[in-house]
PATORSE-797132 format. One line per field, with one value per residue (C-alpha): residue number from 0; residue in one letter; x, y, z. Coordinates in Angstrom, 1 decimal. Layout:
BEGIN
num	(NUM; ...)
residu	(A; ...)
east	(X; ...)
north	(Y; ...)
up	(Z; ...)
***
This chain:
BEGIN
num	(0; 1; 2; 3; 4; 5; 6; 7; 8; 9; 10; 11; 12; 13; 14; 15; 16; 17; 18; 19; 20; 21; 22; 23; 24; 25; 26; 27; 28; 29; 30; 31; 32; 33; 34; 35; 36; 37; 38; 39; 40; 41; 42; 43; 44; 45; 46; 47; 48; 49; 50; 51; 52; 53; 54; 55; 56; 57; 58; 59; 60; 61; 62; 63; 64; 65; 66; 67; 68; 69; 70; 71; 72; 73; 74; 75; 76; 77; 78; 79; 80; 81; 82; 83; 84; 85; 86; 87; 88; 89; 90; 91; 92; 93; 94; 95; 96; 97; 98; 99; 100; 101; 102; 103; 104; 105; 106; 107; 108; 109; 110; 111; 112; 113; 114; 115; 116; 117; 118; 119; 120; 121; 122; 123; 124; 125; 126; 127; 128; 129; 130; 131; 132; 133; 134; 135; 136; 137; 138; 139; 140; 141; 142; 143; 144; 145; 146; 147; 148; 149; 150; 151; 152; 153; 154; 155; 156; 157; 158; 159; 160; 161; 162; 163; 164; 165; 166; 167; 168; 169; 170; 171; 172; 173; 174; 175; 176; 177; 178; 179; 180; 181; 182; 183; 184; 185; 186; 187; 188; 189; 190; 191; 192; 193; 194; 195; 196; 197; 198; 199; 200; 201; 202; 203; 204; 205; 206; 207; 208; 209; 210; 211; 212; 213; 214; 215; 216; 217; 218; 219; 220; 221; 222; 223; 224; 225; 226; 227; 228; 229; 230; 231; 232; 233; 234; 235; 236; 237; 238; 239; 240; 241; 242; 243; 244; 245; 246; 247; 248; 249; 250; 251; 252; 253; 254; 255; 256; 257; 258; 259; 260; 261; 262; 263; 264; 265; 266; 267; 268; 269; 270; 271; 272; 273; 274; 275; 276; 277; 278; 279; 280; 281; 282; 283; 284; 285; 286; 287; 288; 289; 290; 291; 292; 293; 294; 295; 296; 297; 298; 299; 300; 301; 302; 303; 304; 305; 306; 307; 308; 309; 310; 311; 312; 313; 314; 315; 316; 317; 318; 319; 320; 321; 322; 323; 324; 325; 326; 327; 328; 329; 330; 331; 332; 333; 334; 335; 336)
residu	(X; X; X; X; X; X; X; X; X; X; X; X; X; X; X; X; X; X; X; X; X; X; X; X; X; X; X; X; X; X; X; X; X; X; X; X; X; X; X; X; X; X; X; X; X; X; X; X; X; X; X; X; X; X; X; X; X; X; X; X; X; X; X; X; X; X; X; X; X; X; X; X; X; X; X; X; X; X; X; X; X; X; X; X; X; X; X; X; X; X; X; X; X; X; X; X; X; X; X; X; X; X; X; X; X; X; X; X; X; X; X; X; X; X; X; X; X; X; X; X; X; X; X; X; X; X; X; X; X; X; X; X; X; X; X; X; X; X; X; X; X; X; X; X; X; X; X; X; X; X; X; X; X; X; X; X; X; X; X; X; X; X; X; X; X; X; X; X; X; X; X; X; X; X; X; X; X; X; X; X; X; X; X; X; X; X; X; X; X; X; X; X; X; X; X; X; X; X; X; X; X; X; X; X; X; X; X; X; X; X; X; X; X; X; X; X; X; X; X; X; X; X; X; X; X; X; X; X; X; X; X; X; X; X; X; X; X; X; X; X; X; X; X; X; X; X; X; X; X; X; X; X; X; X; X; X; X; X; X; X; X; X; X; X; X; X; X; X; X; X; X; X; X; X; X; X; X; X; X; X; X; X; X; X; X; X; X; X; X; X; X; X; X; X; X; X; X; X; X; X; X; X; X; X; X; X; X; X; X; X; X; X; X; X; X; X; X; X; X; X; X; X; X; X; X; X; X; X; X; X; X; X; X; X; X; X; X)
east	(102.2; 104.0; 104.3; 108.1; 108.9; 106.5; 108.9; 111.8; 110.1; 109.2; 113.1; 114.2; 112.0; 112.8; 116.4; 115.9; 113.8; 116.6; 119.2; 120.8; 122.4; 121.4; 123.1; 120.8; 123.0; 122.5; 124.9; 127.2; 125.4; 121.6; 119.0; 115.3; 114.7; 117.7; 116.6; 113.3; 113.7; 115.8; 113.7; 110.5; 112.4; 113.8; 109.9; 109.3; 112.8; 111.4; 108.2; 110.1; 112.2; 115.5; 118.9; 120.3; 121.9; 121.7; 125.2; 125.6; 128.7; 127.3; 125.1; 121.3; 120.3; 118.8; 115.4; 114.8; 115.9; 112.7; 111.9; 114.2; 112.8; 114.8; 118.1; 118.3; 120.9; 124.4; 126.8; 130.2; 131.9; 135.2; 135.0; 138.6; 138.3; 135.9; 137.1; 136.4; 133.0; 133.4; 130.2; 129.2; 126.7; 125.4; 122.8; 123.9; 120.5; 121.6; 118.9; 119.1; 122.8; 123.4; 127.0; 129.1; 131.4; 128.4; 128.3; 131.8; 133.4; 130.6; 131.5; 134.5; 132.3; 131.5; 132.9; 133.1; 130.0; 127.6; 124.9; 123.8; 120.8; 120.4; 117.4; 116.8; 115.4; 118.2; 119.0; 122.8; 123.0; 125.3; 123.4; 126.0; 123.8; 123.4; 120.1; 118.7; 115.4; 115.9; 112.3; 113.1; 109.9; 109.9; 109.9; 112.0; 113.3; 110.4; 108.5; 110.4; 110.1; 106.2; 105.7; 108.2; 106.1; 103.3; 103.9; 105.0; 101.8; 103.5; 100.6; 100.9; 101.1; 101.4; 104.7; 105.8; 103.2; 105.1; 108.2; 107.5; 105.5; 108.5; 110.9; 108.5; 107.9; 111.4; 112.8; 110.4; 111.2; 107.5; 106.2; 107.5; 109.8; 108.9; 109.5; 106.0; 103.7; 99.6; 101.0; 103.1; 99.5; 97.8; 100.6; 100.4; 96.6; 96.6; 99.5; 96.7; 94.3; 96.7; 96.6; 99.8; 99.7; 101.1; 101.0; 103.2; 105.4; 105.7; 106.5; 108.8; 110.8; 110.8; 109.6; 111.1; 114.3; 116.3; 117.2; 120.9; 120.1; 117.9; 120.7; 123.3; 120.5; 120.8; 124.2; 124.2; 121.6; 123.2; 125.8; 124.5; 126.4; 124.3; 125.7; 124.0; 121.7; 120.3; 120.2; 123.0; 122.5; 125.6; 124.9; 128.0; 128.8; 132.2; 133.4; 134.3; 130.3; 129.5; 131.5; 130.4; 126.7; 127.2; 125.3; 126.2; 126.4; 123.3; 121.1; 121.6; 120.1; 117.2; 119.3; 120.2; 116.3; 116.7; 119.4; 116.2; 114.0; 115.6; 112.6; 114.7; 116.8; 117.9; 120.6; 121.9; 124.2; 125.2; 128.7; 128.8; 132.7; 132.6; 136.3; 139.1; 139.7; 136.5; 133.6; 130.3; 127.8; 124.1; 122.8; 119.4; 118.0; 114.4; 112.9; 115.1; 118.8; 119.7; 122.3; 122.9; 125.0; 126.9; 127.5; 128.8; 131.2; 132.1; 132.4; 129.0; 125.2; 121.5; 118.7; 117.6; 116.2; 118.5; 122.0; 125.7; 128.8; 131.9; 135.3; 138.7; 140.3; 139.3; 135.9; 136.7; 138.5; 135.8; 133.1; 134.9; 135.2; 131.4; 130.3; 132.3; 130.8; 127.2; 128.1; 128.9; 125.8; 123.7; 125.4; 123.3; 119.7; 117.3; 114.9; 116.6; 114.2)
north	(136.3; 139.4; 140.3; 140.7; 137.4; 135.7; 137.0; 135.9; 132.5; 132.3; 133.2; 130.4; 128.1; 129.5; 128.5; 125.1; 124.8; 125.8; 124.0; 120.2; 118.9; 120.0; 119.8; 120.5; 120.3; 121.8; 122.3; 119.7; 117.6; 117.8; 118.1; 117.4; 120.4; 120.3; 116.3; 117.0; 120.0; 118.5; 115.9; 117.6; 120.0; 116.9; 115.6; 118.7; 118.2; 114.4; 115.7; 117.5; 115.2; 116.9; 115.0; 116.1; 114.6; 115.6; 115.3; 116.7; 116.0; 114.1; 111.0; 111.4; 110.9; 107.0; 108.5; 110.5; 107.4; 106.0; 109.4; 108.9; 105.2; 105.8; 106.6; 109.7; 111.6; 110.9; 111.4; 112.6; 111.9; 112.6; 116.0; 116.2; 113.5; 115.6; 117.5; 120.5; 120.2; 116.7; 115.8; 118.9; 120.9; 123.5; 124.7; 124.3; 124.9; 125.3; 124.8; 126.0; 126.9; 130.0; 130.2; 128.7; 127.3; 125.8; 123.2; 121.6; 119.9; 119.4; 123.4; 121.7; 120.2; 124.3; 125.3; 129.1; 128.3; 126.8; 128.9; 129.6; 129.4; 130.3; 129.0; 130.0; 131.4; 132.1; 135.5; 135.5; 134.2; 135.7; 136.2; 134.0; 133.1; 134.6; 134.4; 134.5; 133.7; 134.0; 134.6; 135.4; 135.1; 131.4; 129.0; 126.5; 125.7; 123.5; 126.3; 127.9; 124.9; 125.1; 128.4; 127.3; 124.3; 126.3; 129.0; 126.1; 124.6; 121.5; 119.1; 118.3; 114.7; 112.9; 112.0; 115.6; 116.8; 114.5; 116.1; 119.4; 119.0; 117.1; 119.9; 121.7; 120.0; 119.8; 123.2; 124.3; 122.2; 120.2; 123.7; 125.1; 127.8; 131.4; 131.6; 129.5; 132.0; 131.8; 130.8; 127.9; 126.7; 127.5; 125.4; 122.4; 122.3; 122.1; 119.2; 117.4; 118.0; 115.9; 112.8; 112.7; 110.7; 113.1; 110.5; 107.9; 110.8; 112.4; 108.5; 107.9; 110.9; 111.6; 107.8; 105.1; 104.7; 101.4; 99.8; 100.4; 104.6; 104.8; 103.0; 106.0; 108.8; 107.7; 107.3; 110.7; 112.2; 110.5; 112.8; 116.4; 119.3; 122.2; 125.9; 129.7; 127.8; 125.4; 127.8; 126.3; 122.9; 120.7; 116.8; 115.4; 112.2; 110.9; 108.9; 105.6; 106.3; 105.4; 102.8; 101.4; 101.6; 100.4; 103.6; 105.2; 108.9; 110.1; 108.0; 110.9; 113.2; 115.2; 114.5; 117.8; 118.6; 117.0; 120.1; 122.6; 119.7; 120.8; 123.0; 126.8; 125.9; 128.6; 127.1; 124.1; 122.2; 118.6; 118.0; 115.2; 113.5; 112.5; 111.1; 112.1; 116.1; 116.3; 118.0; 118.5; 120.9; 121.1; 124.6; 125.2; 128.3; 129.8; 132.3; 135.0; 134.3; 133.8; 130.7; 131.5; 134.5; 132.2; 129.7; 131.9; 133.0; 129.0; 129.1; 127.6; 128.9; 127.7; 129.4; 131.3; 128.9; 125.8; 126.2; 124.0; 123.8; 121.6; 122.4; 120.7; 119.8; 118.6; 118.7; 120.1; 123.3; 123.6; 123.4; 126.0; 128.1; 127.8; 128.6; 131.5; 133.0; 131.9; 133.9; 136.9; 136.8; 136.2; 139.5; 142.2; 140.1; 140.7; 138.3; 134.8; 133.9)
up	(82.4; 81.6; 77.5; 78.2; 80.0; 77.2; 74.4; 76.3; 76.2; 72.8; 71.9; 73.9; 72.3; 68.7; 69.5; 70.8; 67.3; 65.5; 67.6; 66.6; 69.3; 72.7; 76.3; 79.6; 82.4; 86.1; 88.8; 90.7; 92.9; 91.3; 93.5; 93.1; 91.9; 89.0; 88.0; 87.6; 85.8; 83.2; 82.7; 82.5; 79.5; 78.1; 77.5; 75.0; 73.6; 72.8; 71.2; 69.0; 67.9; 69.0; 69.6; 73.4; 75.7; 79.9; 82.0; 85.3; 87.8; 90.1; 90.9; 91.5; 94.7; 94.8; 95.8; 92.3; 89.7; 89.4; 87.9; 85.3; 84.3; 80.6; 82.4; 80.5; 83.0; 82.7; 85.4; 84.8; 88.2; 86.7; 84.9; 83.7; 81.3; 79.1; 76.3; 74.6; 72.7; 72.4; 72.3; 69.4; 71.2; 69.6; 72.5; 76.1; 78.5; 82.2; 84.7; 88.3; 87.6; 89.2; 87.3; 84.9; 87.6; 89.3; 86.6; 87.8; 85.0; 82.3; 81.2; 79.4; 77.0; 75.7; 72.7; 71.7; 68.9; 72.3; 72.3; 76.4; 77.7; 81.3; 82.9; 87.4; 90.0; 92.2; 93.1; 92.9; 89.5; 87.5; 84.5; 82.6; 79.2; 75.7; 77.2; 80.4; 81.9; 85.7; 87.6; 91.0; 92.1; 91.4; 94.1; 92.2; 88.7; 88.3; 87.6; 85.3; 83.4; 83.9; 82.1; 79.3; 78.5; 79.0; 76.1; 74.4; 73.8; 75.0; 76.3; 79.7; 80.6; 83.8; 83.4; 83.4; 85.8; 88.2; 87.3; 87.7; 90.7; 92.5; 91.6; 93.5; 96.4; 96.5; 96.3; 98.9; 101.6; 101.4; 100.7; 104.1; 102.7; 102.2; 98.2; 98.1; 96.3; 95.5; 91.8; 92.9; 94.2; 91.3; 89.6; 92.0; 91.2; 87.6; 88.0; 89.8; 87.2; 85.4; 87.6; 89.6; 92.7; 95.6; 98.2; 96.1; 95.4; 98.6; 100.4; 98.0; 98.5; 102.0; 103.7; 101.9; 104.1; 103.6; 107.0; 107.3; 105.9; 109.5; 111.1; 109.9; 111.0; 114.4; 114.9; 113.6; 115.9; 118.5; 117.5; 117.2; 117.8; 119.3; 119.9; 120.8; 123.3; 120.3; 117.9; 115.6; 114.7; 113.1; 111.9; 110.7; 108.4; 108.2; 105.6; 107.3; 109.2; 105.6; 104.6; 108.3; 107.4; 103.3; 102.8; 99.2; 99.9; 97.8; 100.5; 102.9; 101.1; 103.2; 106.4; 107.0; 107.1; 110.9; 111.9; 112.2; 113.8; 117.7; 119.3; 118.9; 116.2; 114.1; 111.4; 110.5; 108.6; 107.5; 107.0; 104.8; 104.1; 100.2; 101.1; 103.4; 102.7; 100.8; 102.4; 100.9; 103.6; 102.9; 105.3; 106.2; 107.9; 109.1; 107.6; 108.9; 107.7; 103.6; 104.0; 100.6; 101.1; 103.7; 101.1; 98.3; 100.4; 100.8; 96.6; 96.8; 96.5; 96.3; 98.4; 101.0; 103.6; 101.5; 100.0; 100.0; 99.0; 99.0; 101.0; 100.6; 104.2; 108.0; 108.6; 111.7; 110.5; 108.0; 110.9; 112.7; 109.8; 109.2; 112.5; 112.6; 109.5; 111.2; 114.4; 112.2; 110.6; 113.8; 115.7; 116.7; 115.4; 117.8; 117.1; 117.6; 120.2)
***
């Protein structure tokens, strides 16, 4: 580890030290990687004793709660009912939060005395902290978290080894996407050492589909939209296909992995209908288009190979407005084939 990231750890840890009431928060919608992340942090906070508190807008996805076994996370679905500071926090720790917006409503609960700490690996964030410790060459906020812990001192226990290592094997699509590094490996291997179960974790995750979920998949497969000879993949989930199926929303989570499973497939994207005129579009992309510049133009963000964002309107206009801004991008590549 470099001297100068080191420091930059050692002040963040001096301020959650100093710090009395803490909030981690990530950005709407948490993910594996975001959960896990806050949980893992929220293990050191609890060996030191500290009073926090972690809100996101948004549920969890059903497959990560029995992560949280102490229900630690609190949802707030309905953002404009918070208040300024109401809740006193001194420290505000965003993980995986590329900016302030990012964090939907639970910003409101800032006050001009919050101290910011900004904790990534994104490469648009916007640097948005009083301090910042984005590492690029991170595979996932998980670990980010890793090295914290680790200058920390922090003992590792399985608990948090699965945490981290689930943020992980999250954020990097199974370990398919490019940002995998020999470190992330190196990581992985001393969670091991601490007697995590990967197989449990990884069947949990990605296996344990309820009955009526695998009915919904196939009436979306059933439904796939294909364009540029297969190259551009679009699942779609309406709102009444969920309230047909009694599928809560956060059960589709890791459908969209199915849009790159067509033989040729390029990009793809799940359009998932929260409620009539609200949209919520996970993207995925091989190797050689970053999604994430497509979703930032959408008011969204995320990854290279895995990004999203959430669009007011038809799901058909905003399908069409999507592929439009795929076509651009694809234009002139060469190497689609």
């Amino acid at each position: 580890m470099k001297k100068r990231t080191e420091e930059k750890i050692k002040k963040i840890l001096e301020k959650i030290k100093a710090s009395q009431k803490i909030l981690l928060t990530s950005h709407i919608e948490p993910d594996g990687d975001s959960v896990c992340s806050q949980l893992a942090l929220a293990n050191y906070l609890d060996s030191l004793g500290k009073e926090y508190q972690i809100i996101n807008q948004g549920e969890i996805p059903h497959k990560y709660l029995f992560l949280d076994e102490k229900k630690r996370i609190k949802n707030k679905s309905r953002p404009r009912r918070l208040s300024p500071n109401s809740e006193g926090f001194d420290l505000a720790i965003f993980i995986e939060c590329s900016n302030l917006d990012r964090s939907g409503g639970v910003r409101r609960l800032l006050s001009k005395k919050s101290f910011l700490i900004n904790i990534d690996h994104h490469q648009d964030n916007s640097l948005f902290g009083k301090i910042n410790y984005v590492d690029h060459s991170a595979s996932a906020a998980g670990e980010v978290i890793y090295d914290i812990l680790d200058v920390s001192g922090f003992p590792l226990d399985k608990k948090t080894a699965e945490l981290i290592y689930v943020a992980i094997l999250t954020d990097t699509g199974r370990f398919r996407y490019s940002s995998i590094t020999p470190k992330t490996f190196r990581i992985c291997a001393d969670l091991l050492e601490c007697g995590i179960d990967t197989n449990f974790l990884t069947q949990r995750i990605y296996y344990d589909f309820s009955e009526r979920s695998l009915k919904l998949l196939r009436t979306v497969l059933e439904k796939i939209e294909l364009y540029q000879d297969k190259r551009i993949c679009f699942l779609t989930i309406t709102h009444p296909m969920l309230k047909k199926f009694k599928v809560p929303y956060q059960d589709t989570d890791g459908f969209v992995d199915f849009s790159l499973s067509i033989a040729g497939s390029k990009v793809g994207a799940l359009f998932l209908e929260l409620e009539e005129g609200l949209t919520q579009v996970s993207l995925r992309s091989s190797d050689f288009m970053d999604v994430s510049k497509i979703a930032k133009s959408f008011g969204g963000g995320g990854h290279k190979n895995a990004s999203g964002f959430t669009q007011k309107g038809k799901v058909q206009r905003i399908k069409k407005a999507l592929l439009d801004s795929i076509l651009k991008k694809l234009k002139g590549k060469d190497n689609l084939s």
